[in-house]
Rosetta silent file (secondary structure, phi, psi, omega in degrees, C-alpha in Angstrom):
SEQUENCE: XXXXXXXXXXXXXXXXXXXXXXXXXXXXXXXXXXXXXXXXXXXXXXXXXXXXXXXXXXXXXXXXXXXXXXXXXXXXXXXXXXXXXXXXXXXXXXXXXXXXXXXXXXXXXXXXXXXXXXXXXXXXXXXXXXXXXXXXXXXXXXXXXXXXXXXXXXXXXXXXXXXX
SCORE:     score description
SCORE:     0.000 S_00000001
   1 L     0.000  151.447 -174.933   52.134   -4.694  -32.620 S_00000001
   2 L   -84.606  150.685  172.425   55.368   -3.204  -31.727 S_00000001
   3 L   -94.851  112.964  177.131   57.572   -4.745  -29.202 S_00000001
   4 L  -116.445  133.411 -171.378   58.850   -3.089  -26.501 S_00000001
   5 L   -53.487  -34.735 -173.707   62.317   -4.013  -25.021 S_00000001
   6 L   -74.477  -35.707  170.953   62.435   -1.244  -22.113 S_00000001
   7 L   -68.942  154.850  175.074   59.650   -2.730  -20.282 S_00000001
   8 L   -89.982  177.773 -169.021   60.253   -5.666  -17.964 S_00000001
   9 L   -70.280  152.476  156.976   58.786   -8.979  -18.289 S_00000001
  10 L   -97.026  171.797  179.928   55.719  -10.004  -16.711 S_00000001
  11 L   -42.462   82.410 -170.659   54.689  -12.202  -14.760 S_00000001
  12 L    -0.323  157.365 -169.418   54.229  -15.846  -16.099 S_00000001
  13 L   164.457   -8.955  164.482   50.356  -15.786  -16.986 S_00000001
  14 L   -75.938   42.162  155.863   50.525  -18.795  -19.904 S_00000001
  15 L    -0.901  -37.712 -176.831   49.608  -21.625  -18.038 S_00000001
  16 L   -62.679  135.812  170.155   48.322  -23.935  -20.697 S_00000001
  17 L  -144.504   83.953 -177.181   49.436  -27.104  -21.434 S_00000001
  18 L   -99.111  149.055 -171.731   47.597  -28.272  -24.447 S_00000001
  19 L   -56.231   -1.760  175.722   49.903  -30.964  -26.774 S_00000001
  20 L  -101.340    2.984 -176.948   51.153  -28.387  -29.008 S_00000001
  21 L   -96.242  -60.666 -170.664   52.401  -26.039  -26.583 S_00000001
  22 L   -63.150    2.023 -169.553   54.467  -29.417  -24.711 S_00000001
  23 L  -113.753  -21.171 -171.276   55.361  -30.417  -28.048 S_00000001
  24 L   -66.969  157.452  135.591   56.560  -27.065  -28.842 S_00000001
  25 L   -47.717  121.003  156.659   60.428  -25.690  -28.217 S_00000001
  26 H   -32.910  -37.073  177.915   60.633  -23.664  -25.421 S_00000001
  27 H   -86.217  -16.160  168.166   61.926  -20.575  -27.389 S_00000001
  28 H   -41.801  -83.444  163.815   58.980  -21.532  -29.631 S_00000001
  29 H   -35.106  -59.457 -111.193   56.448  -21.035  -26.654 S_00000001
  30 H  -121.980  -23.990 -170.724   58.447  -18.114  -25.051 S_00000001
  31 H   -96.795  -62.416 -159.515   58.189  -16.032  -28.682 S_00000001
  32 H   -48.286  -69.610 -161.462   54.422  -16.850  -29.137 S_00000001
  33 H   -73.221   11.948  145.298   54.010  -15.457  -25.695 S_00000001
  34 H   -66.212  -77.595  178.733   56.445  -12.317  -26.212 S_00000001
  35 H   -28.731  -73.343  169.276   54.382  -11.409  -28.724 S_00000001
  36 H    -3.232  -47.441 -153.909   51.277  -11.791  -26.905 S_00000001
  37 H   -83.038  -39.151  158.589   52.593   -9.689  -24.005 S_00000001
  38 H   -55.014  -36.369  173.502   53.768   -6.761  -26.609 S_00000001
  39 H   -86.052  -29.009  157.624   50.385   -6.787  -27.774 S_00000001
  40 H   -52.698  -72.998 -155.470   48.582   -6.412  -24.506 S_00000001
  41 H   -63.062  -45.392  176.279   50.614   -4.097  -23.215 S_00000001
  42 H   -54.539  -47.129  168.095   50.710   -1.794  -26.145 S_00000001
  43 H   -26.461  -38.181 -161.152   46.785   -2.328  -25.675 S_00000001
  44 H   -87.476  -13.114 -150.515   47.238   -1.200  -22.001 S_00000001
  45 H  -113.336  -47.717 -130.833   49.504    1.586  -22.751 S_00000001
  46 L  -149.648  -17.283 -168.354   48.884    3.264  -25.935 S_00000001
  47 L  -101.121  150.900  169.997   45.461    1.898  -27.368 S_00000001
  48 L   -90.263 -174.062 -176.051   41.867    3.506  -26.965 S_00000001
  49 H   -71.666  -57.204 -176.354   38.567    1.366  -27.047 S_00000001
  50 H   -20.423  -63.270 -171.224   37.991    1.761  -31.088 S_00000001
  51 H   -45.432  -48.281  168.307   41.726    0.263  -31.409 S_00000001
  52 H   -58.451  -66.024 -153.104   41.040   -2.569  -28.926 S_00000001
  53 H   -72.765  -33.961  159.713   37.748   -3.629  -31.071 S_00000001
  54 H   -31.537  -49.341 -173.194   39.908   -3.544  -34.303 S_00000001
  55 H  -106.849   -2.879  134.145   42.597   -5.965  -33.415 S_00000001
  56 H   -46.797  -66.324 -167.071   39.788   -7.848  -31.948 S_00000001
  57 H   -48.366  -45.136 -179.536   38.259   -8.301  -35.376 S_00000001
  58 H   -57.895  -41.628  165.098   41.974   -9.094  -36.623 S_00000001
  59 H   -55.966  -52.416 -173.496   42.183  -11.927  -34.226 S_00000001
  60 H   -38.443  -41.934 -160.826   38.794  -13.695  -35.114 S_00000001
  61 H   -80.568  -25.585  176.652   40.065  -13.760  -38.705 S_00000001
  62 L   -64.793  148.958 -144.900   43.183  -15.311  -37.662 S_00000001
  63 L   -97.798  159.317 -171.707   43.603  -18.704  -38.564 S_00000001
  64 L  -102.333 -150.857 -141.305   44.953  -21.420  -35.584 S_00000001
  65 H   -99.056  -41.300 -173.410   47.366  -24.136  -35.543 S_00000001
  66 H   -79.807  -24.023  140.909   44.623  -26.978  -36.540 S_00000001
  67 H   -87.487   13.609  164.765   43.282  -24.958  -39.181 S_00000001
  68 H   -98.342  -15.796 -173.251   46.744  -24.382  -40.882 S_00000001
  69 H   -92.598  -61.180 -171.099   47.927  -28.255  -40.608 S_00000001
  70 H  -102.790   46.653  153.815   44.921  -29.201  -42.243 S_00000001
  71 H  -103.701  -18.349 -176.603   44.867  -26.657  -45.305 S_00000001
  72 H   -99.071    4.761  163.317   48.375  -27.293  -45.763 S_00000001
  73 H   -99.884   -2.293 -177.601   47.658  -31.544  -45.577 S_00000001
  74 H   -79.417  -47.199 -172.678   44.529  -30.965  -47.638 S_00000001
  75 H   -51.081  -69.179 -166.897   47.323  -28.930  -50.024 S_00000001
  76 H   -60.048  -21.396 -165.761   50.069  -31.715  -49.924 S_00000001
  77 H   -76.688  -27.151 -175.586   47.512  -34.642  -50.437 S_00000001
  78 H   -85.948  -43.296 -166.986   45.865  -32.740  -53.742 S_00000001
  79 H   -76.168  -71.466  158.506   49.441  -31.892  -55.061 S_00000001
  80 H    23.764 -134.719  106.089   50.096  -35.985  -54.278 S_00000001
  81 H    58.585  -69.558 -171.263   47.621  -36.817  -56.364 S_00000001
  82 H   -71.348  -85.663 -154.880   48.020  -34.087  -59.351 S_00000001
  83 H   -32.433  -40.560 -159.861   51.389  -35.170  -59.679 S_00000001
  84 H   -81.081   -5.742  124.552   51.161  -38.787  -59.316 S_00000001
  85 H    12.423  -80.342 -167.740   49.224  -38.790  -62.224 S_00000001
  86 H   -75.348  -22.958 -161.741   51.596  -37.110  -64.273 S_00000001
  87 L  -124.973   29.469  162.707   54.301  -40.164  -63.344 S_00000001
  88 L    95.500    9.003  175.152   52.449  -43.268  -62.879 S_00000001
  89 L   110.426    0.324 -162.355   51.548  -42.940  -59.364 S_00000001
  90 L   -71.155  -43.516 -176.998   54.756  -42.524  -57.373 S_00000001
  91 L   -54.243   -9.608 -165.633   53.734  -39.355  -56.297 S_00000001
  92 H   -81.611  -66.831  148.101   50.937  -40.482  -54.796 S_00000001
  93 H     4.589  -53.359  161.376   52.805  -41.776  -51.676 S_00000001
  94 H   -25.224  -64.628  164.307   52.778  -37.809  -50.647 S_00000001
  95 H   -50.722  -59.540 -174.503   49.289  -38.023  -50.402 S_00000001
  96 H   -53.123  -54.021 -160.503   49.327  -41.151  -47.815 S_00000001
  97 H   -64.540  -41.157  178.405   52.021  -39.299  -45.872 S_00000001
  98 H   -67.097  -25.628  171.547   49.596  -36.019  -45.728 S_00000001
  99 H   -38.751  -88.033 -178.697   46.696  -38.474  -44.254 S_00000001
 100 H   -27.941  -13.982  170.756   49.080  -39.946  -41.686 S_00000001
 101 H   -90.092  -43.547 -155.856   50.178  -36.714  -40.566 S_00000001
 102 H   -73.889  -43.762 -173.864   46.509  -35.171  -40.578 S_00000001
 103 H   -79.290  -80.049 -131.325   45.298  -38.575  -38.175 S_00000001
 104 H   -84.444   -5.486 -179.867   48.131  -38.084  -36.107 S_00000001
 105 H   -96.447  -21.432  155.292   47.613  -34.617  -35.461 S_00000001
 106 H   -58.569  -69.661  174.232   43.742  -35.584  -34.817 S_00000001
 107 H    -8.890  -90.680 -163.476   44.920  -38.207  -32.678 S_00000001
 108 L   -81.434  -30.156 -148.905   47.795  -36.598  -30.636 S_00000001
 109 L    79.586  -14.015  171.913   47.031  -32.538  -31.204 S_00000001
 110 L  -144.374  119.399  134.987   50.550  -32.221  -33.127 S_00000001
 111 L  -103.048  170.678  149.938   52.033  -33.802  -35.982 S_00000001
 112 L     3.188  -85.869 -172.188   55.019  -33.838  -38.417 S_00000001
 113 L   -93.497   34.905  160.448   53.826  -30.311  -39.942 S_00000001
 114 L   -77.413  -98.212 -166.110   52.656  -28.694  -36.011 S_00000001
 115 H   -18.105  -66.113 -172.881   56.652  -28.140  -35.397 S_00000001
 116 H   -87.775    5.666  173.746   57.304  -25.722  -38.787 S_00000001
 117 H   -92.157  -37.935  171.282   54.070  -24.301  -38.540 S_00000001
 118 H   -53.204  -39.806 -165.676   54.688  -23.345  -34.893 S_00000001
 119 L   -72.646   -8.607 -171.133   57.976  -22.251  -35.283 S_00000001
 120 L   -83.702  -17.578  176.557   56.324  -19.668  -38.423 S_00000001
 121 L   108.956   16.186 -172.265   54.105  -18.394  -35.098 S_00000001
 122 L   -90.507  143.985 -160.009   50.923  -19.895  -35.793 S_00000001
 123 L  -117.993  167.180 -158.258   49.056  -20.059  -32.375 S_00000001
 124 L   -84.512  165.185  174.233   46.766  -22.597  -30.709 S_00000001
 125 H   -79.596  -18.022 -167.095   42.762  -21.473  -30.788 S_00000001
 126 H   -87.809  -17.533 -161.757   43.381  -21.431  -26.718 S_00000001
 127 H   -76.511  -37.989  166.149   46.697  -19.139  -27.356 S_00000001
 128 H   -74.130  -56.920  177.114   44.522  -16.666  -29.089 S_00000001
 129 H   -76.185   17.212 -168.840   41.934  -16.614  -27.184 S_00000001
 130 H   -81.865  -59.489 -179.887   43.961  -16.126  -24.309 S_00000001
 131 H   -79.741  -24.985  178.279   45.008  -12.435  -25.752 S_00000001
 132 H   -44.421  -66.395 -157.899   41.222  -11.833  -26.987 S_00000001
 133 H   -72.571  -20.877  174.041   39.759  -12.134  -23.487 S_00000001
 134 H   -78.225   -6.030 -176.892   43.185   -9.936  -22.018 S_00000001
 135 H   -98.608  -75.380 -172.834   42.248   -7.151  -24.826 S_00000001
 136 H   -55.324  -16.834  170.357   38.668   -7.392  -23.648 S_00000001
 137 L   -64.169  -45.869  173.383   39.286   -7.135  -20.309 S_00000001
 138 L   -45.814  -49.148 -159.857   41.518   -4.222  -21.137 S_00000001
 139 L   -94.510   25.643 -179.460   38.785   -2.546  -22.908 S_00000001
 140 L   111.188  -17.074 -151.925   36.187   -3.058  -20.159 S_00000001
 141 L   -58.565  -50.630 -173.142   34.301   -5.952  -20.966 S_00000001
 142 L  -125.791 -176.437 -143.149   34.162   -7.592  -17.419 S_00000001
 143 L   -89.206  -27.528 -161.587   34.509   -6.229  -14.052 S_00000001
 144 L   -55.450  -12.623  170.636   37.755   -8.248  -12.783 S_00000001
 145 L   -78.895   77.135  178.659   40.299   -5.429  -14.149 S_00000001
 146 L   -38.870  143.436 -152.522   41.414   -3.052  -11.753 S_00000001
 147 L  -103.059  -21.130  160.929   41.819    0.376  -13.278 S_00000001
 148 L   -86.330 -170.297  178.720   44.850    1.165  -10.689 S_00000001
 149 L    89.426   14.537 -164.597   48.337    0.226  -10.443 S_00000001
 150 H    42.570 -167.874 -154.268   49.235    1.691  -14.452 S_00000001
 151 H   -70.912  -54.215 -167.200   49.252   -0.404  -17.716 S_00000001
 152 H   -54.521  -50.661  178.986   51.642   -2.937  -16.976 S_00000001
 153 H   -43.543  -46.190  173.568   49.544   -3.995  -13.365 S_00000001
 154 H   -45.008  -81.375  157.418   46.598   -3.905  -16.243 S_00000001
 155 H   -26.657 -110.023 -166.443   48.021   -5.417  -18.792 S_00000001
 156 H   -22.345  -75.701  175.264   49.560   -8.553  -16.061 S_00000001
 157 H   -36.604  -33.899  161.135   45.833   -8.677  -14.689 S_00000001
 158 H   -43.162  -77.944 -172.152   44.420   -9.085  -17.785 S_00000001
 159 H   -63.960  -25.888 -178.101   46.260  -11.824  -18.949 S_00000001
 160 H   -69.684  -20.071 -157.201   46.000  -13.600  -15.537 S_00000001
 161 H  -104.941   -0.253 -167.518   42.213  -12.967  -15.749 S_00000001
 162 H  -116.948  -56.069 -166.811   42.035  -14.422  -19.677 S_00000001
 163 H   -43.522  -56.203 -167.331   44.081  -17.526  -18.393 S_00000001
 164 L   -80.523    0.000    0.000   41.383  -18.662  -15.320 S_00000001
């Protein structure tokens, strides 16, 4: 979605404090939820209902922060493994380290590879659904979205109304 710079910020409306958001950088967090707010509002501003149910579908398919750490420790533990093989086992060590990251990210909600996956933008399953239900709101789905006050009041109401 495009971002646009001329409008002013909104209102705080992210609330959440799941461990990968507190674990996160603040400019980390503050990017996720720039996006977010650029995609609402161009929702609120510029999109019809079809558009909203598109970029609906495009969110379901998007993948979250717990299914990217463990295809990419499923990845490191299998390369592990092929390699250590090839060289007597050293490689194999790799493999150990992708458990231990995957149980600590069970564990805790973040590991080791949370931090570069976040910073690449991959969002939380609550971070997503956060803009689903502020898109659906947009496009009618429930009653709590007042239709005055233009797209930004819309938009802000949304997201406050996807948060609670």
């Amino acid at each position: 979605m495009p971002r646009e710079r001329e409008s002013p910020a909104m209102e705080t409306w992210n609330q959440s404090s799941d461990s990968a958001r507190s674990h996160t950088p603040v400019m980390v967090n503050r990017r996720i939820d720039q996006h977010v707010e650029a995609c609402v509002r161009h929702m609120a501003t510029r999109a019809d209902r079809p558009e909203m149910s598109r970029y609906l579908q495009r969110l379901e398919r998007e993948w979250d922060l717990n299914r990217a750490v463990m295809v990419a420790t499923a990845a490191l533990g299998a390369l592990g493994l092929l390699l250590g093989k090839k060289d007597g086992g050293r490689w194999r060590v790799l493999s150990g380290l992708a458990a231990a990251a995957l149980f600590q990210h069970g564990m805790v909600g973040f590991g080791p590879l949370s931090g570069p996956l976040r910073a690449l933008g991959i969002r939380t399953r609550r971070e997503i659904d956060l803009e689903k239900f502020a898109i659906k709101a947009l496009r009618g789905d429930f009653e709590r979205i007042p239709n005055d006050g233009g797209p930004m009041a819309r938009a802000n109401a949304a997201l406050v109304a996807a948060q609670s």
